[in-house]
PDB file of N, CA, C and O in Angstrom:
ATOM      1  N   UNK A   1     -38.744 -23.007   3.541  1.00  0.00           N
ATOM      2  CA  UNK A   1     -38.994 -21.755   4.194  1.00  0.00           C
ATOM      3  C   UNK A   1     -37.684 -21.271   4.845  1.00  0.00           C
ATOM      4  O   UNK A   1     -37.037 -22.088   5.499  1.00  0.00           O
ATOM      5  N   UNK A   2     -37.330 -20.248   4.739  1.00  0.00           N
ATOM      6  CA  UNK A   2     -36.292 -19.363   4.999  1.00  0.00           C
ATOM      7  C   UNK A   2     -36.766 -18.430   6.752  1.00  0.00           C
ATOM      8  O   UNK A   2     -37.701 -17.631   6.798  1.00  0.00           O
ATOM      9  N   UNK A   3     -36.039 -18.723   7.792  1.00  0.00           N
ATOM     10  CA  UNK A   3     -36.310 -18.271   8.836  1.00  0.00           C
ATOM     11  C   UNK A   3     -35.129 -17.181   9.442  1.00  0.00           C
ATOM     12  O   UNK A   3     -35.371 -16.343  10.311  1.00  0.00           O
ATOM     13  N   UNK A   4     -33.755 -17.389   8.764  1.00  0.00           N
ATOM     14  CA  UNK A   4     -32.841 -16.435   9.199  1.00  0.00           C
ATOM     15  C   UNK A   4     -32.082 -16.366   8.124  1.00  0.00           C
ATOM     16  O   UNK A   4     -32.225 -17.192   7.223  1.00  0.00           O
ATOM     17  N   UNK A   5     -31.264 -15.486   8.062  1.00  0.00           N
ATOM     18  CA  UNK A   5     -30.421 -15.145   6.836  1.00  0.00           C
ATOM     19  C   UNK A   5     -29.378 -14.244   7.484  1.00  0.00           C
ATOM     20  O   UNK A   5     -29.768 -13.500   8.384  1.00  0.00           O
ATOM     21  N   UNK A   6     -28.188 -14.227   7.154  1.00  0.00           N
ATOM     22  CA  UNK A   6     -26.614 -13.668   7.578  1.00  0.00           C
ATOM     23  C   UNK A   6     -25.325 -13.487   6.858  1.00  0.00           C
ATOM     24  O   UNK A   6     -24.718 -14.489   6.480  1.00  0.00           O
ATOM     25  N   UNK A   7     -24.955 -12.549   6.683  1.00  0.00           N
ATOM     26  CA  UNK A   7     -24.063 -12.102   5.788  1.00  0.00           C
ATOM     27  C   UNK A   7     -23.085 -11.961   6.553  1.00  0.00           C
ATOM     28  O   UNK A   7     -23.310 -11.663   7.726  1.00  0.00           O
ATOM     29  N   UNK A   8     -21.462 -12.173   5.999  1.00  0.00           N
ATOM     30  CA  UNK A   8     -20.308 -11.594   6.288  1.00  0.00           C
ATOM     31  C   UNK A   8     -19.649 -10.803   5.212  1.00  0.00           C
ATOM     32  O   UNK A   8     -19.476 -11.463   4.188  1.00  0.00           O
ATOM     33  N   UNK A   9     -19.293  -9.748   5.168  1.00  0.00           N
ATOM     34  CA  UNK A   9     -18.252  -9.274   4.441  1.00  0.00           C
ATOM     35  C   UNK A   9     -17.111  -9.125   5.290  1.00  0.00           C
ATOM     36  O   UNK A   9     -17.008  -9.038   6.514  1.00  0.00           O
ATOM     37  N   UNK A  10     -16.299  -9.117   4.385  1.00  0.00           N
ATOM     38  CA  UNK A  10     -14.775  -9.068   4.963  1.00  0.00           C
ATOM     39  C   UNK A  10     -13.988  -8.271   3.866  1.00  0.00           C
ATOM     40  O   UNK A  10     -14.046  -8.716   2.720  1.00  0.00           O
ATOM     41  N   UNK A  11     -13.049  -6.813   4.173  1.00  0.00           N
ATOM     42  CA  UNK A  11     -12.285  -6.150   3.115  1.00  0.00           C
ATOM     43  C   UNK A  11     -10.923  -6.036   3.439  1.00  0.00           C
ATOM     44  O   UNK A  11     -10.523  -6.165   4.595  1.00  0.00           O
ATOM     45  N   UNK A  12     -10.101  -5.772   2.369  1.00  0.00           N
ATOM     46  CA  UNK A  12      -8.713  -5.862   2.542  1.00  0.00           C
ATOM     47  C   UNK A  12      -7.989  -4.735   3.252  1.00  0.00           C
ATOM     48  O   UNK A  12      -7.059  -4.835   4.053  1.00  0.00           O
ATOM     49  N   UNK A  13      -8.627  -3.577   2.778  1.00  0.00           N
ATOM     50  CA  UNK A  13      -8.080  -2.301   2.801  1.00  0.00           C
ATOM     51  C   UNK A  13      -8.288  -1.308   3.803  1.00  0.00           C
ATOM     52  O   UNK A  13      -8.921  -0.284   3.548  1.00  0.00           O
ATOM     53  N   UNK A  14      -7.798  -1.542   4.931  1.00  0.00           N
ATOM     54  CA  UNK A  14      -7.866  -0.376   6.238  1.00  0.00           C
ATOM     55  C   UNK A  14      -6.318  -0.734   6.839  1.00  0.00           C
ATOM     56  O   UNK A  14      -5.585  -1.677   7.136  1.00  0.00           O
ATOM     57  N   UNK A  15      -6.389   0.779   6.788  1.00  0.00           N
ATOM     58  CA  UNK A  15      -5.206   1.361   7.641  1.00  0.00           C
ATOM     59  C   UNK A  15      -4.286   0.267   8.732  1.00  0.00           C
ATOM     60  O   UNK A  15      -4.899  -0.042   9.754  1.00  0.00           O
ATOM     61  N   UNK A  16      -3.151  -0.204   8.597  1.00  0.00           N
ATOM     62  CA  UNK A  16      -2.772  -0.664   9.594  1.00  0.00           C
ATOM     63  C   UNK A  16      -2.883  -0.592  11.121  1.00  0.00           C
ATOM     64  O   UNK A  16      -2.772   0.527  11.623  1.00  0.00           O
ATOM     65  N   UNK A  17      -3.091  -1.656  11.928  1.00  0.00           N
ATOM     66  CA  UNK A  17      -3.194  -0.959  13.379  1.00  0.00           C
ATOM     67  C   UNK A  17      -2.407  -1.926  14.468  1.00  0.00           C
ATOM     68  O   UNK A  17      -1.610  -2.805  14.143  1.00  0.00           O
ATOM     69  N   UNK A  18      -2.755  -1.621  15.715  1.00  0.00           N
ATOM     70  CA  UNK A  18      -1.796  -2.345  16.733  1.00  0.00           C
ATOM     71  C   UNK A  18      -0.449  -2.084  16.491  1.00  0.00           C
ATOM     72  O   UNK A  18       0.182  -1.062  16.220  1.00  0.00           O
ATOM     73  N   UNK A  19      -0.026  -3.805  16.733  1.00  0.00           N
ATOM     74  CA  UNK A  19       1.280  -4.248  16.518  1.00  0.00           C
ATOM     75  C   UNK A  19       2.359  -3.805  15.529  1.00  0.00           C
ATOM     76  O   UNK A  19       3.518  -3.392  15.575  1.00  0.00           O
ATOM     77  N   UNK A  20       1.086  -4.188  14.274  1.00  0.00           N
ATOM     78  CA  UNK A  20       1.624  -3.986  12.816  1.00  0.00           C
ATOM     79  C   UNK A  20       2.075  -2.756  12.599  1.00  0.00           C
ATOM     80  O   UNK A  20       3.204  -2.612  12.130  1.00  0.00           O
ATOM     81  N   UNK A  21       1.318  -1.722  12.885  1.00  0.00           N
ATOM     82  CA  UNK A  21       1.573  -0.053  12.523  1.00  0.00           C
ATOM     83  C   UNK A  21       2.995   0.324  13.438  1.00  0.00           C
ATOM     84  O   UNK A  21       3.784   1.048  12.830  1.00  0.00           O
ATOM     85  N   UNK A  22       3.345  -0.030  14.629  1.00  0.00           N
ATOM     86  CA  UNK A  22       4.566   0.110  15.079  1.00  0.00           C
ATOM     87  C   UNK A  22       5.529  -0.935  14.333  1.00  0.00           C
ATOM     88  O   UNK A  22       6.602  -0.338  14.245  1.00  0.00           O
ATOM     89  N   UNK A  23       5.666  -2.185  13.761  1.00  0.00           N
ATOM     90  CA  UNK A  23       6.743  -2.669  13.175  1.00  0.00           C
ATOM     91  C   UNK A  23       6.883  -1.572  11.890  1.00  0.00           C
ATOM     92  O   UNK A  23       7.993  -1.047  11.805  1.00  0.00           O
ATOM     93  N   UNK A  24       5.947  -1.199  10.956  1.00  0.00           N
ATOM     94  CA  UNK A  24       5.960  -0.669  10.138  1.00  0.00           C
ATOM     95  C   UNK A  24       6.924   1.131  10.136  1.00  0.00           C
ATOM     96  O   UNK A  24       7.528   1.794   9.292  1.00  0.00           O
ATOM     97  N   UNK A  25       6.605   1.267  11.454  1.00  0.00           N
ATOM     98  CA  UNK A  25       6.987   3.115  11.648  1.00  0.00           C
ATOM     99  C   UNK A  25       8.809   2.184  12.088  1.00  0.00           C
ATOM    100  O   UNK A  25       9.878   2.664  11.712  1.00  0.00           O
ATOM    101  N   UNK A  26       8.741   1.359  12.602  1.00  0.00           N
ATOM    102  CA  UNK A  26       9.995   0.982  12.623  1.00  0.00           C
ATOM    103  C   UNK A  26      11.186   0.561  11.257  1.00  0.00           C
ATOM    104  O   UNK A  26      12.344   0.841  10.949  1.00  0.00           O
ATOM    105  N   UNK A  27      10.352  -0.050  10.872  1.00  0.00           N
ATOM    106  CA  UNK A  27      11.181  -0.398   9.294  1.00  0.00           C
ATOM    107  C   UNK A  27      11.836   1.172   8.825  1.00  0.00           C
ATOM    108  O   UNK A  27      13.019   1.496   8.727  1.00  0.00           O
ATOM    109  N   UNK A  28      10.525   2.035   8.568  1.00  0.00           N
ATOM    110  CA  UNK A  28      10.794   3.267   7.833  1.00  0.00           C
ATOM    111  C   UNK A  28      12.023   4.152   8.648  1.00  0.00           C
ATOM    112  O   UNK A  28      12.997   4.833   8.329  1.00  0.00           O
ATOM    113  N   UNK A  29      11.311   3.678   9.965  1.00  0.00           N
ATOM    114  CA  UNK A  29      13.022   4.941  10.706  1.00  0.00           C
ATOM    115  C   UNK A  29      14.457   3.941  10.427  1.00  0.00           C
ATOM    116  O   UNK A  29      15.553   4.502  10.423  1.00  0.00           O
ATOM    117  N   UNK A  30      14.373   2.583  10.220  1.00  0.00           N
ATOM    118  CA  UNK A  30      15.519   1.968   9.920  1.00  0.00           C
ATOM    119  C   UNK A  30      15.837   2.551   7.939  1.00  0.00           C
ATOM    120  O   UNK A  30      16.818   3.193   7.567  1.00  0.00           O
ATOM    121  N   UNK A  31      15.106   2.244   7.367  1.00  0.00           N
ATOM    122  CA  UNK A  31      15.472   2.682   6.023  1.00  0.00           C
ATOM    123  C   UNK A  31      15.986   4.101   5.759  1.00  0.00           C
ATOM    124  O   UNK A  31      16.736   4.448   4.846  1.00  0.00           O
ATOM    125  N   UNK A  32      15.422   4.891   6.768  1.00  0.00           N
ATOM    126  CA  UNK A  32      15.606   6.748   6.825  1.00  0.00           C
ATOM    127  C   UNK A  32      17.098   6.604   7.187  1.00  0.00           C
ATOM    128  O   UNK A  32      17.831   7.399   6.598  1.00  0.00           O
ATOM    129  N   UNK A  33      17.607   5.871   7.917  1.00  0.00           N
ATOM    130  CA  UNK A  33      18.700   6.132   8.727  1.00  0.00           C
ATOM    131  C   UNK A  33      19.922   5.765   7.459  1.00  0.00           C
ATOM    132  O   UNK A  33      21.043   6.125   7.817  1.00  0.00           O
ATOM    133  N   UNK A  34      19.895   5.310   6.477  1.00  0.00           N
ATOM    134  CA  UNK A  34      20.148   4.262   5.860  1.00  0.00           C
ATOM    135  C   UNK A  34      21.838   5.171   5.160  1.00  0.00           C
ATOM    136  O   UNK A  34      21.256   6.067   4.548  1.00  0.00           O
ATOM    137  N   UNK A  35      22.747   5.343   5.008  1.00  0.00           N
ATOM    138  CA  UNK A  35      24.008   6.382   4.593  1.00  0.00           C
ATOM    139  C   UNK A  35      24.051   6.298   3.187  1.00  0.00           C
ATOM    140  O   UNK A  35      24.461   7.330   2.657  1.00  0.00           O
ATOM    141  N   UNK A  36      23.620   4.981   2.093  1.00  0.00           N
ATOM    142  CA  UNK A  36      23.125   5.171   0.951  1.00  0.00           C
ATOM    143  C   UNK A  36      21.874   4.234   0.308  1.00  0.00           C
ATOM    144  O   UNK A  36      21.574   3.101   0.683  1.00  0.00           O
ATOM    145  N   UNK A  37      21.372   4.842  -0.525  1.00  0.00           N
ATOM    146  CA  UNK A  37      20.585   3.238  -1.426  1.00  0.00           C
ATOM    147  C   UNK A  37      21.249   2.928  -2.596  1.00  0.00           C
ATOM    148  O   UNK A  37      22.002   3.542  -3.352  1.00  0.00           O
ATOM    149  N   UNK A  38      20.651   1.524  -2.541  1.00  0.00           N
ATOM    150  CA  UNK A  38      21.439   0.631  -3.854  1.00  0.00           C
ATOM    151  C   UNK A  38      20.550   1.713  -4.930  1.00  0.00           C
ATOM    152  O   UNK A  38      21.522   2.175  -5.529  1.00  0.00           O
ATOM    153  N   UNK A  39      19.908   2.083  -5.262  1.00  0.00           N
ATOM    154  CA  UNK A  39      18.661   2.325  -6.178  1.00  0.00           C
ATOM    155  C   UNK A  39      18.487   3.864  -6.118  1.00  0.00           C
ATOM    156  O   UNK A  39      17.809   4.384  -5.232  1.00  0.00           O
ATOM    157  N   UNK A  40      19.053   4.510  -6.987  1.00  0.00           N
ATOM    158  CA  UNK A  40      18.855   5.904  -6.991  1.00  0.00           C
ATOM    159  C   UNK A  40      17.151   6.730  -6.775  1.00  0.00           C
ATOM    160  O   UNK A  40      16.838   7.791  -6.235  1.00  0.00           O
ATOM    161  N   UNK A  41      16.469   5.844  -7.358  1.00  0.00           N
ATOM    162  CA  UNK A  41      14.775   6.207  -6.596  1.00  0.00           C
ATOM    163  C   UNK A  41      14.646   5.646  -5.159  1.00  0.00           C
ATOM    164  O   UNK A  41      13.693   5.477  -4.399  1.00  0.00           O
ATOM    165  N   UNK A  42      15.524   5.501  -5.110  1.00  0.00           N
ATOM    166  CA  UNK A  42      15.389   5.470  -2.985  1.00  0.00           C
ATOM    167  C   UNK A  42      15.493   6.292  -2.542  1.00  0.00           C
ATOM    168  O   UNK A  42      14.952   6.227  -1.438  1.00  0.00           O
ATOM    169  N   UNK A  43      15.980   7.325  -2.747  1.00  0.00           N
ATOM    170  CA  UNK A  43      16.248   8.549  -2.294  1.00  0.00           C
ATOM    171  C   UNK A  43      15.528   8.963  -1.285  1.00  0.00           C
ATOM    172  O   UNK A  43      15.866   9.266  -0.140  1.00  0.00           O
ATOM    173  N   UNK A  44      14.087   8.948  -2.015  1.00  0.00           N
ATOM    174  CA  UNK A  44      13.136   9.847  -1.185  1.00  0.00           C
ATOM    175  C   UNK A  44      13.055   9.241   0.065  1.00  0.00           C
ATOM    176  O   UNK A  44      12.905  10.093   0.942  1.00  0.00           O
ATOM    177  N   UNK A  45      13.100   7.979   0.535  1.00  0.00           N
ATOM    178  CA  UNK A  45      12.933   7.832   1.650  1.00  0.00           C
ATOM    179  C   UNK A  45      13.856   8.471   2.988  1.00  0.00           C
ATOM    180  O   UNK A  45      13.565   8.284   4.170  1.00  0.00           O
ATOM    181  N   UNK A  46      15.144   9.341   2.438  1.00  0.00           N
ATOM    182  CA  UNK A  46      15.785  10.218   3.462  1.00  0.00           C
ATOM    183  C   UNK A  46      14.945  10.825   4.580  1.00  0.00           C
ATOM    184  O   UNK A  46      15.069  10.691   5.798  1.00  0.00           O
ATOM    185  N   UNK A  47      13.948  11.611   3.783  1.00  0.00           N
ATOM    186  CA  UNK A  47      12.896  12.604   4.175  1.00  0.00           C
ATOM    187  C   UNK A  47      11.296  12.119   4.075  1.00  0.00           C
ATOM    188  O   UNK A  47      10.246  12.745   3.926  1.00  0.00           O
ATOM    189  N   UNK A  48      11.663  10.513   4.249  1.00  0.00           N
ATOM    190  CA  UNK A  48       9.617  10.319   4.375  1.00  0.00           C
ATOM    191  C   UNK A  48       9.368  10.095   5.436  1.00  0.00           C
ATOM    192  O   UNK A  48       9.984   9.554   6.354  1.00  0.00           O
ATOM    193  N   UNK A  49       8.315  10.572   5.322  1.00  0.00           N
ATOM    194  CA  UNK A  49       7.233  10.395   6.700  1.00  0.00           C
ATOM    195  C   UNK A  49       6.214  10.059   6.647  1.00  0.00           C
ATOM    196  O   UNK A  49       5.368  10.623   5.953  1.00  0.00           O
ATOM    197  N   UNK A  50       5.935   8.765   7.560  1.00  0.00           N
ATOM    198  CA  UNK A  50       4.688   7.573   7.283  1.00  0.00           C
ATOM    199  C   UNK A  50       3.654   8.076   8.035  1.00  0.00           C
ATOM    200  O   UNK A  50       3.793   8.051   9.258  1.00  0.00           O
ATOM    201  N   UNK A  51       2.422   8.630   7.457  1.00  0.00           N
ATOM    202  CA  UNK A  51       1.553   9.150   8.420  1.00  0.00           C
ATOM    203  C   UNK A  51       0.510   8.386   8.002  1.00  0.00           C
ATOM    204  O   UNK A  51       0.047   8.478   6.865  1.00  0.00           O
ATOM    205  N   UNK A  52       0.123   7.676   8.790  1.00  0.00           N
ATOM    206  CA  UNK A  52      -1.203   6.842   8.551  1.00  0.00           C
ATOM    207  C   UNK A  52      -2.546   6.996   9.434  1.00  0.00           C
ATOM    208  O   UNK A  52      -2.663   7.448  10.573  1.00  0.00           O
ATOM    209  N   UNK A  53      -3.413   6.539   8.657  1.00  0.00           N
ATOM    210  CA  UNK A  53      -4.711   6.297   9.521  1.00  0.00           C
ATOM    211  C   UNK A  53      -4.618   5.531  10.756  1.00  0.00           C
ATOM    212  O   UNK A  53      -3.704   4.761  11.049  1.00  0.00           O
ATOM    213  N   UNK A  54      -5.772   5.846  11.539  1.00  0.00           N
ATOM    214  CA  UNK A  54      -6.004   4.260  12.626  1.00  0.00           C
ATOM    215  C   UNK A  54      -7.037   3.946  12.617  1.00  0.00           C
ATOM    216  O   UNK A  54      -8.030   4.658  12.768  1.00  0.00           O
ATOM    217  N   UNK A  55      -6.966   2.518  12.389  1.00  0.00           N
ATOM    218  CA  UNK A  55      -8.689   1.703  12.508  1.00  0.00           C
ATOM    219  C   UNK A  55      -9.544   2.367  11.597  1.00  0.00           C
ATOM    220  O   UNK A  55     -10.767   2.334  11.734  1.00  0.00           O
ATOM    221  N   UNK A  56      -8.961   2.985  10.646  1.00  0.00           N
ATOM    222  CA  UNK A  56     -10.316   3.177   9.544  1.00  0.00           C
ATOM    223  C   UNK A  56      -9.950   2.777   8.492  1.00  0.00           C
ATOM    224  O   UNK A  56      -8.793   2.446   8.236  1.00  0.00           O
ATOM    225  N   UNK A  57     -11.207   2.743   7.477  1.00  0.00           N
ATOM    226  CA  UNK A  57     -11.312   2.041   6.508  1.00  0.00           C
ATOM    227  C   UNK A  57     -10.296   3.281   4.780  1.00  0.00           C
ATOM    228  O   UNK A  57     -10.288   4.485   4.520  1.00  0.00           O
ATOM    229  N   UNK A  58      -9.707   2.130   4.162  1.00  0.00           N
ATOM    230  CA  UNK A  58      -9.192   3.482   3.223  1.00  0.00           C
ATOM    231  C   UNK A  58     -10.463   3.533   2.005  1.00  0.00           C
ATOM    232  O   UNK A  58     -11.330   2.662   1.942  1.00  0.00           O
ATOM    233  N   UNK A  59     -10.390   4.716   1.072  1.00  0.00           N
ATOM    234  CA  UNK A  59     -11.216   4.283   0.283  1.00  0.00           C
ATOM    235  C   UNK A  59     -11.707   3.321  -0.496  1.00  0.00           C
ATOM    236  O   UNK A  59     -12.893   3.118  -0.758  1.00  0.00           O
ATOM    237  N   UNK A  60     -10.629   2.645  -0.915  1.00  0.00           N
ATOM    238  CA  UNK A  60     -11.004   1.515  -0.875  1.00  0.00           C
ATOM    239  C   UNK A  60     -11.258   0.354  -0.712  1.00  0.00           C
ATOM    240  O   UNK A  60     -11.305  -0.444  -1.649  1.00  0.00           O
ATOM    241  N   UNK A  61     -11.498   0.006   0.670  1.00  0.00           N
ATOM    242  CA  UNK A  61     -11.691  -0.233   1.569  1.00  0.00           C
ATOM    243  C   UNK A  61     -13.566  -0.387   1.714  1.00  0.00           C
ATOM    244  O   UNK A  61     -14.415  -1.269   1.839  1.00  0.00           O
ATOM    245  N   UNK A  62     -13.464   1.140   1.595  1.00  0.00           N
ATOM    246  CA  UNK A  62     -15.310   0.864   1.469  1.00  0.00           C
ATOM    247  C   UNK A  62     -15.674   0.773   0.207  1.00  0.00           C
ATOM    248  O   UNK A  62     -16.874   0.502   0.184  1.00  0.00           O
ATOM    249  N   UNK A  63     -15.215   0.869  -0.910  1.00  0.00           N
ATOM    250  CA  UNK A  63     -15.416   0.630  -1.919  1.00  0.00           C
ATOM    251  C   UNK A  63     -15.594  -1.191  -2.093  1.00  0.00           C
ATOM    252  O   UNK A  63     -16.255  -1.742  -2.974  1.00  0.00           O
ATOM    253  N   UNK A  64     -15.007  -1.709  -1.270  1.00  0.00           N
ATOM    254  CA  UNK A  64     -14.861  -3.216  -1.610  1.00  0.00           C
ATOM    255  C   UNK A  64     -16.107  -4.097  -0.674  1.00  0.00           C
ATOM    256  O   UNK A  64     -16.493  -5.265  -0.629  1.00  0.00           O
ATOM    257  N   UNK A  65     -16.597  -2.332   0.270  1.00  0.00           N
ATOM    258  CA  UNK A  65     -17.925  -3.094   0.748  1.00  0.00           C
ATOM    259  C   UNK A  65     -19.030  -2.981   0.622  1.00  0.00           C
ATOM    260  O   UNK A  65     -19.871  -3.355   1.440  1.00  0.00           O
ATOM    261  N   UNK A  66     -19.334  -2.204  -0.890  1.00  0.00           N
ATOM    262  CA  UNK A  66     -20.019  -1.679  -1.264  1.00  0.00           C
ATOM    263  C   UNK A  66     -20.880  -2.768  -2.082  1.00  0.00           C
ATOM    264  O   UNK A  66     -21.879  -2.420  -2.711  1.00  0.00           O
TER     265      UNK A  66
END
C-alpha cells in the first residue's frame, strides 16, 4: 500500500542570478574593452550588450519541466 508519493524535478535552464549574473556582466565589460580580437568573429562583442532575465525560467527551461 502506497501512503505518500513525491516528486522532484530539477531543470537546467534559467536565467543566471545572484553572484553569477554580476561575474558574468563583468567578463563581458572586460572583453568589450578589449583594443583587438585574435578572431575576426569577435568583433561583435565591441558593441554587445548582455541583457538577461532574473530568476526566471528560459524556454527551455520549462520545456524540460514539462
Amino acid at each position: 500500500m502506497v501512503t505518500n508519493k513525491g516528486q522532484l524535478k530539477r531543470h537546467g535552464a534559467r536565467w543566471p542570478v545572484g553572484g553569477s549574473r554580476k561575474r558574468i556582466n563583468v567578463a563581458v565589460e572586460k572583453l568589450k574593452r578589449a583594443e583587438h580580437y585574435k578572431e575576426d568573429y569577435l568583433e561583435f562583442l565591441k558593441n554587445f550588450h548582455l541583457d538577461l532575465g532574473e530568476e526566471a525560467l528560459l524556454p527551455l527551461g520549462i520545456k524540460q519541466c514539462d
